[in-house]
NUDREN-621911 format. One record per residue (C-alpha): residue number from 0; x, y negated, z. Coordinates in pm, 1 decimal. Each point is the difference from the previous one (the first is absolute). Last residue first. Layout:
% NUDREN-621911
SITE  seq         X         Y         Z
SITE  NUM         X         Y         Z
...
This chain:
% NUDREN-621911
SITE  seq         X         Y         Z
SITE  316   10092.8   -7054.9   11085.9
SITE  315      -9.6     342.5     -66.8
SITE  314      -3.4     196.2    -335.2
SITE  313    -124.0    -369.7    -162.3
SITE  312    -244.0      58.2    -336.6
SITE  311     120.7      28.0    -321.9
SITE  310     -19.9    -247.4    -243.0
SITE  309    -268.4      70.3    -260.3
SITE  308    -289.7    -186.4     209.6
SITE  307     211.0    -304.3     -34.2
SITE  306      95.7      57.7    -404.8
SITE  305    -379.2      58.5     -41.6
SITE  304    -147.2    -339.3     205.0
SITE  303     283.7    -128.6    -250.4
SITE  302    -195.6      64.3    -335.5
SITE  301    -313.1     -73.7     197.4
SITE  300     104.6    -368.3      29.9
SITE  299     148.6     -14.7    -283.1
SITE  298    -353.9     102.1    -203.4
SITE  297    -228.5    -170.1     227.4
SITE  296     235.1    -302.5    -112.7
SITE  295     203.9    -214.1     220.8
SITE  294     -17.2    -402.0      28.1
SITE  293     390.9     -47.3     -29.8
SITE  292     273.5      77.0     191.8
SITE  291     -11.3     252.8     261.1
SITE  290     -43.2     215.3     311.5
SITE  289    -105.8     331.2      63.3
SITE  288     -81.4      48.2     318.1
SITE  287     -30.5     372.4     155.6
SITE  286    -171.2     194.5     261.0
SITE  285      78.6     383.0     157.5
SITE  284    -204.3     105.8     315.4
SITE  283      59.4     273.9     194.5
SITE  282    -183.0      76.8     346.9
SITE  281      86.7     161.4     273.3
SITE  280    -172.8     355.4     105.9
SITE  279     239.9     142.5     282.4
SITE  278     -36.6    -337.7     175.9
SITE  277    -343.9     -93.7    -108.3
SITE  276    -179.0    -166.1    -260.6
SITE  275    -369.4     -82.8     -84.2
SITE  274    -120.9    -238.6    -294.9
SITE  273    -329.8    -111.7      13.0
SITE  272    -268.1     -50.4    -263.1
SITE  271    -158.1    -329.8    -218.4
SITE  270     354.4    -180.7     -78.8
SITE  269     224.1     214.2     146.1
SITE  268     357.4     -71.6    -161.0
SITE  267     -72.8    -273.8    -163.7
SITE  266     238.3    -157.5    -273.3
SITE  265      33.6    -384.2      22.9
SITE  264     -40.8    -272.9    -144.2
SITE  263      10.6    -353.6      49.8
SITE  262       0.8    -343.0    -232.2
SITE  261    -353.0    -241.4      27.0
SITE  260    -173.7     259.5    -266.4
SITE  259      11.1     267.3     309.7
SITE  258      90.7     379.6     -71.1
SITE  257    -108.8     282.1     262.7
SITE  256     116.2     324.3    -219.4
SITE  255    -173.3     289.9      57.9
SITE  254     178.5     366.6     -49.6
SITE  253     123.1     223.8    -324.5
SITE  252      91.4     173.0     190.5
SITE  251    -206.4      69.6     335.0
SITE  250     346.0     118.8     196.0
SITE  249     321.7    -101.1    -133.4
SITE  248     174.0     256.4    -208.4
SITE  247    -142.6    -238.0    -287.9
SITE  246     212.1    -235.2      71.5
SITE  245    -149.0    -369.7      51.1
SITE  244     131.0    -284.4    -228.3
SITE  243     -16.5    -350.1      39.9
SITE  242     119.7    -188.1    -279.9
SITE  241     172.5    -338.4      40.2
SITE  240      26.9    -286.3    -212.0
SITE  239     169.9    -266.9    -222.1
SITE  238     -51.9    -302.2    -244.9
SITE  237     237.9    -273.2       0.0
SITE  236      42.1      84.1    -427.5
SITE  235     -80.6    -379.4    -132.5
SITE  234     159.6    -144.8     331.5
SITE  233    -240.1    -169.1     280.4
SITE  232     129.9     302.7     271.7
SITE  231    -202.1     301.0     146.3
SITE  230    -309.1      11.6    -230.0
SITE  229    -211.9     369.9       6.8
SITE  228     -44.3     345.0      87.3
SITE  227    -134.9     218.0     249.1
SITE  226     -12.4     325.7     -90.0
SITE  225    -214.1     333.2     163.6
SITE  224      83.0     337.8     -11.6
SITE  223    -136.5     359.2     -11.3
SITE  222    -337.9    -142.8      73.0
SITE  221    -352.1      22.8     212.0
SITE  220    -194.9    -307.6      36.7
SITE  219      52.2    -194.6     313.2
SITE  218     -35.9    -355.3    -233.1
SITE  217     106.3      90.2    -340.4
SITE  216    -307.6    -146.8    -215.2
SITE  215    -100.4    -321.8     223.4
SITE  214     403.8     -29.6     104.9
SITE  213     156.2      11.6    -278.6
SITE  212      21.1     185.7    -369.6
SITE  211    -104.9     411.1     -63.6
SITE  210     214.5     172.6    -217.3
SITE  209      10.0     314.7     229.9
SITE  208     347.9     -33.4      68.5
SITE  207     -46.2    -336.1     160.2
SITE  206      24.2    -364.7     -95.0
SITE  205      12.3    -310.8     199.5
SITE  204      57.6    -296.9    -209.8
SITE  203     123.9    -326.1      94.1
SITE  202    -153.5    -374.3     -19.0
SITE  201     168.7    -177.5     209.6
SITE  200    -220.0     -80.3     320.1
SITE  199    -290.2     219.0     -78.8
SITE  198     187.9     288.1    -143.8
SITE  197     339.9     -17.4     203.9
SITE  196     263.0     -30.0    -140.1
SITE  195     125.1    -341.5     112.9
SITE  194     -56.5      65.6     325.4
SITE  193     217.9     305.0       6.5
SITE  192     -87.5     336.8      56.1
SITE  191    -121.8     143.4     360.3
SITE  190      84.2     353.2     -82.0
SITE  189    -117.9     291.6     255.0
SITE  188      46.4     319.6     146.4
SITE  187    -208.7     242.8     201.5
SITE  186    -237.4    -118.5      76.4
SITE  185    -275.1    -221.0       7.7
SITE  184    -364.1     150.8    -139.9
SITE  183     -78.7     147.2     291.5
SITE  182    -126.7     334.0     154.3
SITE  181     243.6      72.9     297.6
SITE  180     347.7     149.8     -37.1
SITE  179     -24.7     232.9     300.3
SITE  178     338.8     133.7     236.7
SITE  177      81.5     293.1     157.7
SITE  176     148.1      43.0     350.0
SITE  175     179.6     293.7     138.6
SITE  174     370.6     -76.2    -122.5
SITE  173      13.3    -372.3    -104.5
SITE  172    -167.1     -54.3    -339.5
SITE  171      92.3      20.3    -365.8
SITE  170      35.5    -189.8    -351.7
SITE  169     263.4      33.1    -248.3
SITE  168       5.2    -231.0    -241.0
SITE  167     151.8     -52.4    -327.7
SITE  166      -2.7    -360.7    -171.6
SITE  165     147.5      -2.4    -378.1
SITE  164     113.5    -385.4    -103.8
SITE  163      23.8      36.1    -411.1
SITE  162     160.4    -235.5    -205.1
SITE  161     -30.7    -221.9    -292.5
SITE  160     150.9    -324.6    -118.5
SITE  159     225.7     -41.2     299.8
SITE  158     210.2     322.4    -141.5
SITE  157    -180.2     200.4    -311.6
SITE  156     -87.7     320.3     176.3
SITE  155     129.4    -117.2     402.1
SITE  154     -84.2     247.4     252.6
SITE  153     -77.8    -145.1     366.6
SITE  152     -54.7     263.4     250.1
SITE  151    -165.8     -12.0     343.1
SITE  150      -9.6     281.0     254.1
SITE  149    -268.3     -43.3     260.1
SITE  148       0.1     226.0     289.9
SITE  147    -321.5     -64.3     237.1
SITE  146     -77.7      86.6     308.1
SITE  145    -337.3     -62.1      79.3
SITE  144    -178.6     -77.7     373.4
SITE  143     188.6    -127.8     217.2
SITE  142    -134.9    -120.0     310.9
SITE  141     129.4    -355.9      51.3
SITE  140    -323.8     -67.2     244.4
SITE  139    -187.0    -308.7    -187.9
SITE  138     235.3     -40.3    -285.2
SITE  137     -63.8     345.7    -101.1
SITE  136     273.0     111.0    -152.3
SITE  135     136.3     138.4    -345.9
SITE  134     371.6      76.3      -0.5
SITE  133     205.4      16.1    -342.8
SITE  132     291.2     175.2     -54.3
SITE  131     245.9    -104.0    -311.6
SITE  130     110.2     105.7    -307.6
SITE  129     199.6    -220.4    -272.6
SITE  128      34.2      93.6    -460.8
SITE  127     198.6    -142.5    -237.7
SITE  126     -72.6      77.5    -342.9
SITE  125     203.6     129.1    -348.9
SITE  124     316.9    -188.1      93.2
SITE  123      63.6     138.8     289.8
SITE  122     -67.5     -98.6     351.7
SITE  121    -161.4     209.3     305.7
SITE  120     -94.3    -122.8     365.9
SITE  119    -138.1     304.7     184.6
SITE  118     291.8     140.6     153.8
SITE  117       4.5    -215.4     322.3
SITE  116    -385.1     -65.3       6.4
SITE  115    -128.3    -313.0      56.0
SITE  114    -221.6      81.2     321.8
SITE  113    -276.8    -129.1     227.4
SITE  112    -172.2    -189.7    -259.2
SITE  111    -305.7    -154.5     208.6
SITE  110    -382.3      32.2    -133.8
SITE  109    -215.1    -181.4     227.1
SITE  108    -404.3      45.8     105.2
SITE  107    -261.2    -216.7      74.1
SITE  106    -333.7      50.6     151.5
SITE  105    -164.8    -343.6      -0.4
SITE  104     130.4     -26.5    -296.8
SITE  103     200.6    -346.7    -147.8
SITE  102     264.8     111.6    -150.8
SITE  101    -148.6     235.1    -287.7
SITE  100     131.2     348.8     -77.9
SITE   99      92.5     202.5     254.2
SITE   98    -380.4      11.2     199.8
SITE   97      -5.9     286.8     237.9
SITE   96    -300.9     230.0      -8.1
SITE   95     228.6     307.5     -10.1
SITE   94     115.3    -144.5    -301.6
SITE   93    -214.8    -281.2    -120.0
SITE   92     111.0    -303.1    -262.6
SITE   91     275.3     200.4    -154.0
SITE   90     370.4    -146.6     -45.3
SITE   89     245.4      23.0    -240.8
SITE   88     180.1    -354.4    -201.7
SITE   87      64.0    -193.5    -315.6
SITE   86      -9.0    -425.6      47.4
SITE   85     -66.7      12.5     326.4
SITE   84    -398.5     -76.3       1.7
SITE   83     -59.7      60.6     437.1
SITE   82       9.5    -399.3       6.3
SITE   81    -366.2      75.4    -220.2
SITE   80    -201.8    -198.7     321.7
SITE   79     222.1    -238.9      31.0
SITE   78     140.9     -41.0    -394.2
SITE   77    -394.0     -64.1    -129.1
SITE   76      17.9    -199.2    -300.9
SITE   75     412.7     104.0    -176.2
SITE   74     -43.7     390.1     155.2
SITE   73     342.7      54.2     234.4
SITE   72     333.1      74.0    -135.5
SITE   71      27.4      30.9    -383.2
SITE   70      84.7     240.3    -244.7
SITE   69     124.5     -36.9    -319.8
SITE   68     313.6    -217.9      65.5
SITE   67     122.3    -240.4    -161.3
SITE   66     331.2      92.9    -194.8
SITE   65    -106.7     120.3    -295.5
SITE   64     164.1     302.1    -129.7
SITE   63    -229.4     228.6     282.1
SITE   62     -63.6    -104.0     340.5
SITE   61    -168.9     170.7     291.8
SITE   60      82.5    -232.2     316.1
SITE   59     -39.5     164.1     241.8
SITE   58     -87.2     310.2     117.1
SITE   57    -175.3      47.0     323.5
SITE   56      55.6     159.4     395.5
SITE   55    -273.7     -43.4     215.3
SITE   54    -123.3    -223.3     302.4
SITE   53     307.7    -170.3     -15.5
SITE   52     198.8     -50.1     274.7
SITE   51     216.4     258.6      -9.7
SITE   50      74.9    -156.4    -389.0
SITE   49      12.5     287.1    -278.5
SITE   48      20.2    -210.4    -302.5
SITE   47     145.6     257.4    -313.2
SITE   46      82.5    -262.0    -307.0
SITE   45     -62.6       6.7    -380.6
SITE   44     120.6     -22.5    -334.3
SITE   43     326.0    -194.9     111.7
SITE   42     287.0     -45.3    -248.3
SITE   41     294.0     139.3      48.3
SITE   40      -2.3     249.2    -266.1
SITE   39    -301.3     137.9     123.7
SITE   38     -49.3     -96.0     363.5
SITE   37    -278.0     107.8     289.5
SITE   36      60.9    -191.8     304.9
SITE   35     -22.7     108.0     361.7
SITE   34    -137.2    -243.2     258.5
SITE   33       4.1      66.9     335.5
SITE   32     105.5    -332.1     104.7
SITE   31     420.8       7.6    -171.8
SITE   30     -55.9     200.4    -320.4
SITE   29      78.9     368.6     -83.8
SITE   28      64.3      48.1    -401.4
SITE   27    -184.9     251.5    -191.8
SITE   26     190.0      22.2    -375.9
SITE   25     -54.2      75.2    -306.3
SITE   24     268.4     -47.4    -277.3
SITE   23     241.5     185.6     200.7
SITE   22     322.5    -160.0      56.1
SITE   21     299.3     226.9    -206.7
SITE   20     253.9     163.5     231.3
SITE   19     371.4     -96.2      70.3
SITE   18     233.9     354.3     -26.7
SITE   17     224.5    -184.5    -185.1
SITE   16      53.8    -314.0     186.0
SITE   15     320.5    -136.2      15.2
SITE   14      -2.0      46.2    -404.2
SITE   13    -313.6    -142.9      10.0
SITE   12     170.6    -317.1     205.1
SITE   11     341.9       1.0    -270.6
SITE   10    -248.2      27.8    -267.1
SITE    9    -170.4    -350.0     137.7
SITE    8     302.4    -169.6      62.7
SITE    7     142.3      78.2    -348.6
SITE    6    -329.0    -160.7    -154.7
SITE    5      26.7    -309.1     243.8
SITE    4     354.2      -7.5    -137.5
SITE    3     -81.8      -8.1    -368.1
SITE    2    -276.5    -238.6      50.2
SITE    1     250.5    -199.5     149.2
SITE    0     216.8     -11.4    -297.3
């Protein structure tokens, strides 16, 4: 009998409640700290940090069906001088001469996230999507030197188990200045995986789309993608990963990939030649994670480097 009721009581509230829509499966959810969180189907694939105090915004954690996290914060033998390793992040090691990557430069610089756009938080059930303003300063004079529009999209393809997080940026100066990516081999975005899958200290796998395995063979070498695989939990399947993949509408693709057996990589952006933008020539980027279950095959990994470059790119962001 009270089964019955609870069962009235529920038709009598949809009844109330007609024009009640369905939750979307995806969702981007604004945190207390500056911290937005990425959802699908309430569970949390990822999370937007955007501190003021931080010396740049990051993603973390990166999870897919097992709960651990990925990524990590910091490198596990050297977290003071690799504090700059958030988990998944942007920076560049020189622009205009300015240090954004490490923590420790002489000549340091900040990146600040000035705005969460009004309009540009998005859920449905196919992705959720945030966009936000990002200031890059010199820590020395707070001259600004890149403004930056990031738009971030999470897009579920088989929930938790795998999912894509696409990165677009938009990259400019203040009117009359321009601005120089230096030569380097750090930046523009980076994975600091987990401890446990890392080659030396768990025995991962990096792979890229040339077929070519870790650091001795990948190591700056030019790629469409690179994967870092490997043991995220004891269990007989706790395997998982991350592929990196740069579009090819990105300058010098198929570019260098800096890869490290002790669990980093990253996708440069100016490895051995500079990079100049100004304010009526910005400069757009487009980047993508795939993350997974499993140790992934050259053959899935390319089948979704494919589906990303299929997707068509942002009108404006």
């Amino acid at each position: 009998m009270r089964t019955v009721w609870i069962l009235l009581f529920l038709g009598q509230l949809h009844a109330q409640l007609p024009e009640a829509k369905p939750i979307p499966k995806t969702q981007v959810i604004p945190l207390p700290h500056h911290v937005t969180s990425f959802q699908w189907e309430g569970r949390e694939l990822t999370a937007a940090h955007f501190a003021p105090e931080d010396r740049r915004p990051f993603w973390y954690p990166i999870r897919c069906s097992h709960d651990p996290s990925l990524t990590r914060m910091g490198h596990p033998h050297d977290p003071l001088t690799h504090s700059h390793h958030n988990s998944v992040w942007i920076a560049h090691a020189s622009v205009n001469g300015i240090d954004f990557w490490g923590d420790q430069a002489k000549l340091g610089g900040k990146i600040t996230t000035v705005e969460v756009s009004r309009e540009g938080y998005e859920d449905a059930d196919k992705h959720a999507s945030m966009r936000t303003v990002n200031h890059w300063t010199s820590l020395d004079d707070g001259k600004l030197q890149v403004i930056e529009t990031r738009h971030t999209e999470i897009r579920p393809l088989r929930g938790a188990a795998s999912w894509f997080m696409i990165v677009d940026l938009c990259l400019a100066t203040p009117p009359g200045s321009k601005a120089t990516f230096g030569a380097s081999g750090f930046g523009l975005i980076a994975v600091r995986m987990a401890k446990s899958i890392g080659v030396l200290d768990g025995g991962g796998r990096i792979l890229n789309s040339e077929g070519q395995v870790n650091e001795a063979a990948i190591f700056r070498k030019p790629a469409r993608w690179c994967d870092y695989s490997g043991r995220i939990t004891s269990a007989t399947e706790g395997f998982g990963g991350i592929t990196l993949m740069n579009h090819p509408s990105n300058p010098r693709n198929p570019t260098a990939f800096h890869v490290r057996d002790d669990g980093w990589m990253g996708c440069c952006l100016s490895l051995d030649e500079s990079v100049e933008i100004t304010e009526n020539r910005p400069l757009r980027l487009r980047y993508a994670l795939w993350v997974h279950d499993g140790v992934a095959s050259l053959e899935a990994c390319q089948t979704h480097w494919s589906l990303f470059t299929s997707l068509p790119l942002p009108r404006k962001f």
